[in-house]
C-alpha positions as a Markdown table, in Angstrom:
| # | Residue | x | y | z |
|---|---|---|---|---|
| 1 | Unk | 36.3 | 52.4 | 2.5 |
| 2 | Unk | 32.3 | 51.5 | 1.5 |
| 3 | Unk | 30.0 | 51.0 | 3.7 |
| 4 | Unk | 27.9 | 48.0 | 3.5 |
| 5 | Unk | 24.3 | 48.4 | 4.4 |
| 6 | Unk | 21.2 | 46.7 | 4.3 |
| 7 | Unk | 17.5 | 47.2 | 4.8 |
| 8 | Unk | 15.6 | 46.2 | 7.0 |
| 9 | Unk | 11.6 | 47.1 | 5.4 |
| 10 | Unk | 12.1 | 47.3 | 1.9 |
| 11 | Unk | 9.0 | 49.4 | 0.4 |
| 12 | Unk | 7.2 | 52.7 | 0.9 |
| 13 | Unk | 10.0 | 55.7 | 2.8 |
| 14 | Unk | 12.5 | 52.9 | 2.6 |
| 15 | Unk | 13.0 | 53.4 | -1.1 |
| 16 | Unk | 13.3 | 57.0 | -0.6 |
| 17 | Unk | 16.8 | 56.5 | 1.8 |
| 18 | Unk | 17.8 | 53.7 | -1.3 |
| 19 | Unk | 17.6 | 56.1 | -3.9 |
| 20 | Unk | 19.7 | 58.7 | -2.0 |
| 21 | Unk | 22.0 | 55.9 | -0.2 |
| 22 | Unk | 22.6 | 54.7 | -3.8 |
| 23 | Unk | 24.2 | 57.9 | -4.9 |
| 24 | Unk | 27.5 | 57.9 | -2.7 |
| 25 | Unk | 30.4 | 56.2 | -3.9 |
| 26 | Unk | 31.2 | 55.3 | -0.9 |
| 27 | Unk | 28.3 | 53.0 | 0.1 |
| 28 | Unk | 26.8 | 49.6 | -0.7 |
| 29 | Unk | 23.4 | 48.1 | -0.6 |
| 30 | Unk | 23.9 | 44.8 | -0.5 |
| 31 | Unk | 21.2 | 43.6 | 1.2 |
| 32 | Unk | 17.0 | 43.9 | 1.7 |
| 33 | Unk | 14.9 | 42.9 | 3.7 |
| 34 | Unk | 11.3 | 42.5 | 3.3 |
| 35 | Unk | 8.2 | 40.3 | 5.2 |
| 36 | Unk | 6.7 | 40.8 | 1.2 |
| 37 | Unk | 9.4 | 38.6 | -0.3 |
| 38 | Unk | 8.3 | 40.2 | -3.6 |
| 39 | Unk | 9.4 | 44.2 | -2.4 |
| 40 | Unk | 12.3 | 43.0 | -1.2 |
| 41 | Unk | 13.7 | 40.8 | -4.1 |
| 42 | Unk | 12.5 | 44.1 | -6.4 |
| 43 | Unk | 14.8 | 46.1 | -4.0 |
| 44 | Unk | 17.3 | 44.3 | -4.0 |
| 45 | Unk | 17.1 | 43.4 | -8.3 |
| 46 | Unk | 17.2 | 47.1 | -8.3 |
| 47 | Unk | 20.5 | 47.7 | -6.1 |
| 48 | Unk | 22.5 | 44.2 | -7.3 |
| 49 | Unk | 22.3 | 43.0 | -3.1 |
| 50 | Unk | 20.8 | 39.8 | -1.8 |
| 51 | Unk | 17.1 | 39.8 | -0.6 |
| 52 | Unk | 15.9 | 38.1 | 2.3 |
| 53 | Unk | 12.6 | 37.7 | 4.3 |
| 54 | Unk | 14.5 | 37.7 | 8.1 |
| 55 | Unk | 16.7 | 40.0 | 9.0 |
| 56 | Unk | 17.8 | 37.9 | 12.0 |
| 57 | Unk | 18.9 | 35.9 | 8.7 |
| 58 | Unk | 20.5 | 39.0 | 6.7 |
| 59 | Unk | 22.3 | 40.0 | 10.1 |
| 60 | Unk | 23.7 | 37.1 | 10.5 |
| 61 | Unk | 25.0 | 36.2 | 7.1 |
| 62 | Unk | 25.9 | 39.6 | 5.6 |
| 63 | Unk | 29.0 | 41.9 | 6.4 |
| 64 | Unk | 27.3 | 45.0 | 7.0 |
| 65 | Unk | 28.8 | 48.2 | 8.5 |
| 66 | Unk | 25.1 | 49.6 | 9.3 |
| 67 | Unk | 21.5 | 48.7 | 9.1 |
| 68 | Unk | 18.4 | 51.0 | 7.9 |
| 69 | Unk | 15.2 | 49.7 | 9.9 |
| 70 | Unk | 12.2 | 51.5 | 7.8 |
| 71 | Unk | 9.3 | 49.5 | 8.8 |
| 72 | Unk | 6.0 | 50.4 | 10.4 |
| 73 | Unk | 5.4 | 51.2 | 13.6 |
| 74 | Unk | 3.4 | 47.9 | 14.6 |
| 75 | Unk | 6.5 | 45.7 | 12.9 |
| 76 | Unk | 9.2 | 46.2 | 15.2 |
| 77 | Unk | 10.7 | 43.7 | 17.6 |
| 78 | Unk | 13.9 | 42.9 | 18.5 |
| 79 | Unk | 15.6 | 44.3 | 14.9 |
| 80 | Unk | 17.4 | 47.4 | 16.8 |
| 81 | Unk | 18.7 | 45.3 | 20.0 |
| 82 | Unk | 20.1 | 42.5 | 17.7 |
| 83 | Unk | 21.7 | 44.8 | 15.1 |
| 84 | Unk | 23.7 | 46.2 | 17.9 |
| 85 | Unk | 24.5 | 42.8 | 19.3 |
| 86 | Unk | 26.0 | 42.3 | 16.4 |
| 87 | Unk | 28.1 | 45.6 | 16.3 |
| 88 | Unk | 26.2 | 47.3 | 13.3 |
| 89 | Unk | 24.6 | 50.7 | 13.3 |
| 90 | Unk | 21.6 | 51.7 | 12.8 |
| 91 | Unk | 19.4 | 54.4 | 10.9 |
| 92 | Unk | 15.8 | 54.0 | 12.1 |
| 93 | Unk | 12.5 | 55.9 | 11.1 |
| 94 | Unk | 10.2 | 57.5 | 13.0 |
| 95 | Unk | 8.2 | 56.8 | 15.5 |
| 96 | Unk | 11.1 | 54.2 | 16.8 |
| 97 | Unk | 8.0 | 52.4 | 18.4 |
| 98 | Unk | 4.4 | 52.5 | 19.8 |
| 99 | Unk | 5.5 | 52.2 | 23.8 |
| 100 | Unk | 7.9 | 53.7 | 25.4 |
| 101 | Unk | 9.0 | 50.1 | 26.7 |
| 102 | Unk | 9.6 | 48.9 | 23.7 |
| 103 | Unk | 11.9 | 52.5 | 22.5 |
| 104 | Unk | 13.7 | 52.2 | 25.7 |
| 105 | Unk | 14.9 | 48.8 | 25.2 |
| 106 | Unk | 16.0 | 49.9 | 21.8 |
| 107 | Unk | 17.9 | 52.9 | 23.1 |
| 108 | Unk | 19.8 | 50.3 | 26.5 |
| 109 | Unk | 21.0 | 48.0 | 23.8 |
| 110 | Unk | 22.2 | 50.4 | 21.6 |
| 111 | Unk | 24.0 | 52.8 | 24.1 |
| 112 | Unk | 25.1 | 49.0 | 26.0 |
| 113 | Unk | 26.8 | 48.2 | 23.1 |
| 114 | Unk | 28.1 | 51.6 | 22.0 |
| 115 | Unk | 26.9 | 51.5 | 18.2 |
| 116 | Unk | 25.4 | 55.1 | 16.5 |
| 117 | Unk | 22.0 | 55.5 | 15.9 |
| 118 | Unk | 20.0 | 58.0 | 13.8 |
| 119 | Unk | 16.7 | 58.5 | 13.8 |
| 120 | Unk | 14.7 | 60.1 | 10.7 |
| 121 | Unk | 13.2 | 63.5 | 12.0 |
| 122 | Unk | 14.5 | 65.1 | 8.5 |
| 123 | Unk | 12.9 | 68.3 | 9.1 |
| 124 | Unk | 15.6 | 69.1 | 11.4 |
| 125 | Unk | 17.9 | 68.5 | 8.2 |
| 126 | Unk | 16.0 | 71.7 | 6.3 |
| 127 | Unk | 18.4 | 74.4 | 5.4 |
| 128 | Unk | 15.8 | 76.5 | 6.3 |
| 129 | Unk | 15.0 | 75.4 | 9.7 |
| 130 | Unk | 18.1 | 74.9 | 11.0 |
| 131 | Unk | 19.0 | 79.1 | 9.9 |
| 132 | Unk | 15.6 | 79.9 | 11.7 |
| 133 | Unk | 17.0 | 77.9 | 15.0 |
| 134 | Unk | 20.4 | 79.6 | 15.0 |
| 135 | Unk | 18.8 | 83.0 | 14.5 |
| 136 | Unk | 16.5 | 82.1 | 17.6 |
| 137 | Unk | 19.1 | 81.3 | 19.6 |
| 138 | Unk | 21.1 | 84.4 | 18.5 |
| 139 | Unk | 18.8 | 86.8 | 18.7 |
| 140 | Unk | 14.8 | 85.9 | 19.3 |
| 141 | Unk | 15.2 | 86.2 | 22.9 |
| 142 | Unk | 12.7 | 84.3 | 25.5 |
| 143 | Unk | 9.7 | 82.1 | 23.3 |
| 144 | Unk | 6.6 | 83.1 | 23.9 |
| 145 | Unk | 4.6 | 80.4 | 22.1 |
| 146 | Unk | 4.9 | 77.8 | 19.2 |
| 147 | Unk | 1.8 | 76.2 | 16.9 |
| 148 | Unk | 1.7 | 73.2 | 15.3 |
| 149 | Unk | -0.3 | 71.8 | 12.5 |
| 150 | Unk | -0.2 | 68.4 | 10.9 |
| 151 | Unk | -3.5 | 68.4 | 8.7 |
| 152 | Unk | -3.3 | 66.3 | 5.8 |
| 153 | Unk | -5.6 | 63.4 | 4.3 |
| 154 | Unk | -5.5 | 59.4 | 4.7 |
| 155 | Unk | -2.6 | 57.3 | 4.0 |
| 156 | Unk | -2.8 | 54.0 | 1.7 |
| 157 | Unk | -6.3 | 52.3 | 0.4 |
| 158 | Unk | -8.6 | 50.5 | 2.6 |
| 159 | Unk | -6.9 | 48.4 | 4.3 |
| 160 | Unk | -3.7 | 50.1 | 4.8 |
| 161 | Unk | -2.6 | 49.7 | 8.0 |
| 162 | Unk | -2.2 | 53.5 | 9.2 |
| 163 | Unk | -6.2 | 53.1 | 9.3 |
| 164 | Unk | -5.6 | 50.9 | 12.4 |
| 165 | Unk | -4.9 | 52.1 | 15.3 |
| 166 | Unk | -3.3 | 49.2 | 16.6 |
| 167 | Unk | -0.6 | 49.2 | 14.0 |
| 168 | Unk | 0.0 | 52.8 | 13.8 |
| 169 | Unk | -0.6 | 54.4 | 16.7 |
| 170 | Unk | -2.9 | 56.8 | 15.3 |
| 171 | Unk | -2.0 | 60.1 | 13.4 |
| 172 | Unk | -0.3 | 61.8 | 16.6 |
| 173 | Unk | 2.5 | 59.1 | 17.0 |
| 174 | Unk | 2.5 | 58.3 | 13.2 |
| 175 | Unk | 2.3 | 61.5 | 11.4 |
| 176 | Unk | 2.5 | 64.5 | 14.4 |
| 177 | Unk | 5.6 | 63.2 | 15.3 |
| 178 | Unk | 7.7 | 65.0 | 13.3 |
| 179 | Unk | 5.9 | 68.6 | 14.5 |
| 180 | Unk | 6.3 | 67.7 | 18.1 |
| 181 | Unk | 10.3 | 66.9 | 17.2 |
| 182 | Unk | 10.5 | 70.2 | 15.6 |
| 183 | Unk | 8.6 | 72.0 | 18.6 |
| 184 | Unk | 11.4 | 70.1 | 20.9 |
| 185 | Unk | 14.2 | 71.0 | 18.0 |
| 186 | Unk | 13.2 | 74.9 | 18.7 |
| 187 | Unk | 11.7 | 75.5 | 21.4 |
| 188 | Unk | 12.8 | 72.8 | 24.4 |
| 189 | Unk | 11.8 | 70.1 | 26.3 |
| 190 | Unk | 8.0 | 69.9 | 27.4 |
| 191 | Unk | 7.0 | 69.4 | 31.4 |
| 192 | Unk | 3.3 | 69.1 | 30.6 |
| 193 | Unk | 0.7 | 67.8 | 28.4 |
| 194 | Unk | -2.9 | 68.4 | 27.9 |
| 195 | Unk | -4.8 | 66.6 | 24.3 |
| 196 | Unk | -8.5 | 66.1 | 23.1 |
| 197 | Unk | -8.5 | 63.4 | 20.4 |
| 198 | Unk | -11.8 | 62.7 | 18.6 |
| 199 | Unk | -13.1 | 60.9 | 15.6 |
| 200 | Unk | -15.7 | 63.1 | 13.4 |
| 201 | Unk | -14.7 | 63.6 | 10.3 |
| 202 | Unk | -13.7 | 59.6 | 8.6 |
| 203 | Unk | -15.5 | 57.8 | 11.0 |
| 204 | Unk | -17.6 | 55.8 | 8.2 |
| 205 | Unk | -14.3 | 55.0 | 6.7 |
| 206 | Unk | -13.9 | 51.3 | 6.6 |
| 207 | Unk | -11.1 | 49.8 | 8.9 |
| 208 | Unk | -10.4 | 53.7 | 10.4 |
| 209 | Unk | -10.3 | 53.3 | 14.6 |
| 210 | Unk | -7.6 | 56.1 | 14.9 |
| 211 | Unk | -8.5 | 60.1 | 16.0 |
| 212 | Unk | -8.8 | 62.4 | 12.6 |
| 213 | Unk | -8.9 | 65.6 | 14.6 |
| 214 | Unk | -6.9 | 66.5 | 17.5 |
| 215 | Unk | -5.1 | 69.3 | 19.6 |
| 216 | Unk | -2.4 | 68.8 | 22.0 |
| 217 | Unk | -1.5 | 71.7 | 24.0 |
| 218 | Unk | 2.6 | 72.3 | 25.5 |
| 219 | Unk | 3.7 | 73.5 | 28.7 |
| 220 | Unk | 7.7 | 73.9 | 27.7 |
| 221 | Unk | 10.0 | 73.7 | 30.7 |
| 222 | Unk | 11.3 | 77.1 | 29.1 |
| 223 | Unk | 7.9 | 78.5 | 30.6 |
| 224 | Unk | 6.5 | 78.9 | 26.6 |
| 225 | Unk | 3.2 | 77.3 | 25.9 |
| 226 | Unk | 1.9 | 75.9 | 22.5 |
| 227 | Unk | -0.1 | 73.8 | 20.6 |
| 228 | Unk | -0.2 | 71.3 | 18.0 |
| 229 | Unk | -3.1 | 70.4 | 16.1 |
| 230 | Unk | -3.7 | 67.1 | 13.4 |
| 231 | Unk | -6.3 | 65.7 | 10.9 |
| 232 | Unk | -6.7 | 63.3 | 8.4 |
| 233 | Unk | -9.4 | 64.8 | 6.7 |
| 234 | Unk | -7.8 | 68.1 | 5.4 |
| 235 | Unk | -8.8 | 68.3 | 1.7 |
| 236 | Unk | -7.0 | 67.3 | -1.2 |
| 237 | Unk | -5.3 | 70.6 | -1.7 |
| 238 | Unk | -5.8 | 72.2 | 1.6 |
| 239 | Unk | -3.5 | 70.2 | 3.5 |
| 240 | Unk | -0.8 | 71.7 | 5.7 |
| 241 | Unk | 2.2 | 70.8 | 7.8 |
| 242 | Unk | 4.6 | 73.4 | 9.2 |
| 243 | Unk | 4.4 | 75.7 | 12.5 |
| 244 | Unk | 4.5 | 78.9 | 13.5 |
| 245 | Unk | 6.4 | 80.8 | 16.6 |
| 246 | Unk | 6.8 | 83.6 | 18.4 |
| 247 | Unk | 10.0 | 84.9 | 20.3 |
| 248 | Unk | 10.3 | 88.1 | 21.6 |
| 249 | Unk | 12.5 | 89.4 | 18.9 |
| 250 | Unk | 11.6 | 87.5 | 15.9 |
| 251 | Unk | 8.6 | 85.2 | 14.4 |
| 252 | Unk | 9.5 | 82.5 | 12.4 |
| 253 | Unk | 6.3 | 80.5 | 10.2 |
| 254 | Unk | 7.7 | 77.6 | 8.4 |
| 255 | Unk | 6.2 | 76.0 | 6.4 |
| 256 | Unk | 7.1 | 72.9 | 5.4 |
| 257 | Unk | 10.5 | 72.3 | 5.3 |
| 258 | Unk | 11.2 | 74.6 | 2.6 |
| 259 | Unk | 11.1 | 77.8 | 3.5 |
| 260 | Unk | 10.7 | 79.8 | 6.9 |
| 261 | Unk | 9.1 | 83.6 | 6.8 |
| 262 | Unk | 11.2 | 85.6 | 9.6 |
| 263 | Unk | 9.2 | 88.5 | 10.9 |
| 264 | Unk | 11.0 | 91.0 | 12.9 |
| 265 | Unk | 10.0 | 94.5 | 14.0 |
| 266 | Unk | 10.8 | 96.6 | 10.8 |
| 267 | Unk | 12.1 | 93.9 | 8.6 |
| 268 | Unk | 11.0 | 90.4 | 7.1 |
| 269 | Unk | 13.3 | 87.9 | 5.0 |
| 270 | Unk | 12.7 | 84.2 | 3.6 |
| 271 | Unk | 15.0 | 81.3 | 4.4 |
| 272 | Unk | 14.5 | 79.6 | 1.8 |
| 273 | Unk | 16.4 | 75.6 | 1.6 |
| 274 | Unk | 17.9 | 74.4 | -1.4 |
| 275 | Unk | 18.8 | 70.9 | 0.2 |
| 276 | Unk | 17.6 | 67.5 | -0.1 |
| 277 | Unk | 17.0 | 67.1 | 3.8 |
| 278 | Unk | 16.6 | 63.3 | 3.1 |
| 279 | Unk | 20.0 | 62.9 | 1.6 |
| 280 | Unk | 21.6 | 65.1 | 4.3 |
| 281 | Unk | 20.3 | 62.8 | 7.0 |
| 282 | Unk | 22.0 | 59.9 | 5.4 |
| 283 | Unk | 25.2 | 61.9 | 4.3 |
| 284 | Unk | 25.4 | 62.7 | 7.8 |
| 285 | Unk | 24.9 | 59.0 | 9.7 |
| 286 | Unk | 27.4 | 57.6 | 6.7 |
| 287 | Unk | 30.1 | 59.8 | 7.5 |
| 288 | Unk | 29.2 | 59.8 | 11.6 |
| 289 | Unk | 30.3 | 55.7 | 10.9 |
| 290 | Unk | 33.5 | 56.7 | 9.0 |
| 291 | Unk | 34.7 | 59.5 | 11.1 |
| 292 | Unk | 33.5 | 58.0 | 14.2 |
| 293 | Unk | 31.7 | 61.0 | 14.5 |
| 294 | Unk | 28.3 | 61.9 | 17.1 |
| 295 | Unk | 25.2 | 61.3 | 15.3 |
| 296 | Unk | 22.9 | 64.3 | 15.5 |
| 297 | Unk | 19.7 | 62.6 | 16.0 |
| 298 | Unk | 20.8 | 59.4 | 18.0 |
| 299 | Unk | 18.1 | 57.4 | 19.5 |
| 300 | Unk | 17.5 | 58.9 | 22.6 |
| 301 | Unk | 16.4 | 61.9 | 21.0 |
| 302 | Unk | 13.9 | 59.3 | 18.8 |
| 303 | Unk | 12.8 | 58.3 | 22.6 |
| 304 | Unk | 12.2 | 61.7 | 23.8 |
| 305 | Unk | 9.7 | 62.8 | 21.0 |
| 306 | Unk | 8.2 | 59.7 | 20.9 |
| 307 | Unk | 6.9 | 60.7 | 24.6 |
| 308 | Unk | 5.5 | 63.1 | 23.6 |
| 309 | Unk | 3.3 | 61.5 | 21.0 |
| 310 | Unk | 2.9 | 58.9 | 23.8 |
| 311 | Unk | 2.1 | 61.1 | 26.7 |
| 312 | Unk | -0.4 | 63.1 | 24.0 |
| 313 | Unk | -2.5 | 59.7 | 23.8 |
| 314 | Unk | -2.8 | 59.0 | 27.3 |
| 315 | Unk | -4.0 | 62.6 | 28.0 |
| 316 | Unk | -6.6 | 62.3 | 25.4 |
| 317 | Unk | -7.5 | 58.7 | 27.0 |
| 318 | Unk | -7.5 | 59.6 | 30.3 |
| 319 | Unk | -9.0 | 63.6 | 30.4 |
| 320 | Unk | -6.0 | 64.6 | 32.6 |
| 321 | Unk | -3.0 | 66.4 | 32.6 |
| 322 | Unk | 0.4 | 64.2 | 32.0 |
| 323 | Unk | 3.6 | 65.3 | 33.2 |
| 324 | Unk | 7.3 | 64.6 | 31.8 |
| 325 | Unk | 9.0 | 62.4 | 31.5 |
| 326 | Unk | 6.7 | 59.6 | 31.9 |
């Protein structure tokens, strides 16, 4: 049986889950969606499907089995509560949202109307991360402490709306998102946050009102403490995003998603990962629909580390201490 999909944001990472979606037999694009009439026409010229401006619209006229929702952060409305009023799963990218009102809306209607959800934390997808988390659960003992870094350079031109911080969030719901997701993935839930956000280093930029340096420290309910630390104005070849943690067994630096050092007391190895973690994500959610399978990542889970981002931001506003869950 083929699965017909549609789009729902037809440009930038949406075109990376096309490419991969467009690969298994058994699953269709036919349909885009796109505000930019022009990317999604292109899209959809590219995938023989039918292009519209509204997905209201595309819901409502097209078949489909499931629905990918790759749009910025700012863009998103009511496209998760009406896919599942309409019975059709959805695959949505990170951050799911920019308030937590908004994500727990999207996470009632879906679980009220029983549809599966994935959300795109693909790091967890790594070959090599998810050998490092079963070896720490095996045998790396109580964690001591995790760090963090997401230190890269400025998405887009200009006037690219990650600049804003209306519209994106700023870098720590954005961008960091995926290292506090990981930090949950291997370490646990958080019961306290504590963040400093400034803006030093691009603050002639035109259009740029979001932090470029921050650091976020963890209090995990596990009794571990970490840290996570972001910029936007790492250098062109100096930019970095991975972790590193400590257990009392083992220490694992990732780096990336492709490979993971393991340092234990009189031995070291590489897990290295040979796996598109991108295409894995979307084998996965396909075959979740076909098998009615559990989803890995459902939406609660796209919830949960977007409070983190969120309680991040209003530490850093506030100069206080937040507790979880908000």
């Amino acid at each position: 049986m083929v699965l017909k999909i549609g789009f729902i944001g037809s440009g930038g990472i949406a075109r990376y889950h096309m490419e991969r979606l467009a690969k298994m037999p058994d699953v269709q694009i036919a349909a885009t969606c796109d505000v930019v009439e022009e990317k999604a026409k292109e899209a959809a010229n590219l995938y023989q499907a039918r292009a519209y401006t509204d997905f209201h619209e595309m819901l409502d006229r097209e078949d489909l089995g499931a629905a990918w929702i790759a749009i910025p952060p700012f863009a998103h409305s009511d496209e998760v509560s009406y896919a599942a009023k309409k019975g059709v799963h959805v695959f949505i990218e990170k951050p799911i949202a920019l308030t937590m009102e908004k994500a727990r809306e999207m996470q009632r209607d879906a679980e009220k109307a029983k549809i599966k959800t994935w959300v795109g934390y693909h790091w967890r997808q790594s070959q090599a991360i998810r050998r490092a988390e079963a070896l720490l659960e095996q045998e790396g003992g109580p964690i001591g402490m995790v760090a963090g870094y997401f230190w890269s350079g400025i998405p887009g031109g200009p006037d690219h709306w990650w600049r804003r911080k209306e519209l994106s969030g700023g870098q720590v719901i954005e961008q960091s998102t995926h290292i506090f997701d990981l930090c949950r993935y291997l370490v646990g839930e958080v019961d306290r946050v504590y963040a400093e956000f400034a803006t030093v280093l691009n603050a002639d930029k035109p259009n740029f009102t979001v932090e470029d340096v921050s650091v976020v420290t963890l209090r995990f309910k596990n009794g571990a403490i970490g840290f996570v630390t972001s910029t936007s104005g790492a250098k062109p070849k100096g930019g970095f995003a991975g972790l590193r943690l400590l257990a009392r067994n083992l220490q694992l630096n990732a780096d990336g998603t492709a490979v993971v050092h393991v340092f234990k007391d009189k031995e070291s190895m590489d897990l290295v990962s040979e796996n598109d973690p991108y295409f894995d994500e979307n084998r996965k959610f396909v075959d979740a629909i076909a098998k009615d399978l559990p989803t890995e990542v459902p939406i609660s889970e796209g919830v949960k580390s977007l409070e983190l981002s969120v309680a991040a931001v209003k530490s850093a506003e506030s100069g206080k201490v937040i507790k979880l869950p908000l």
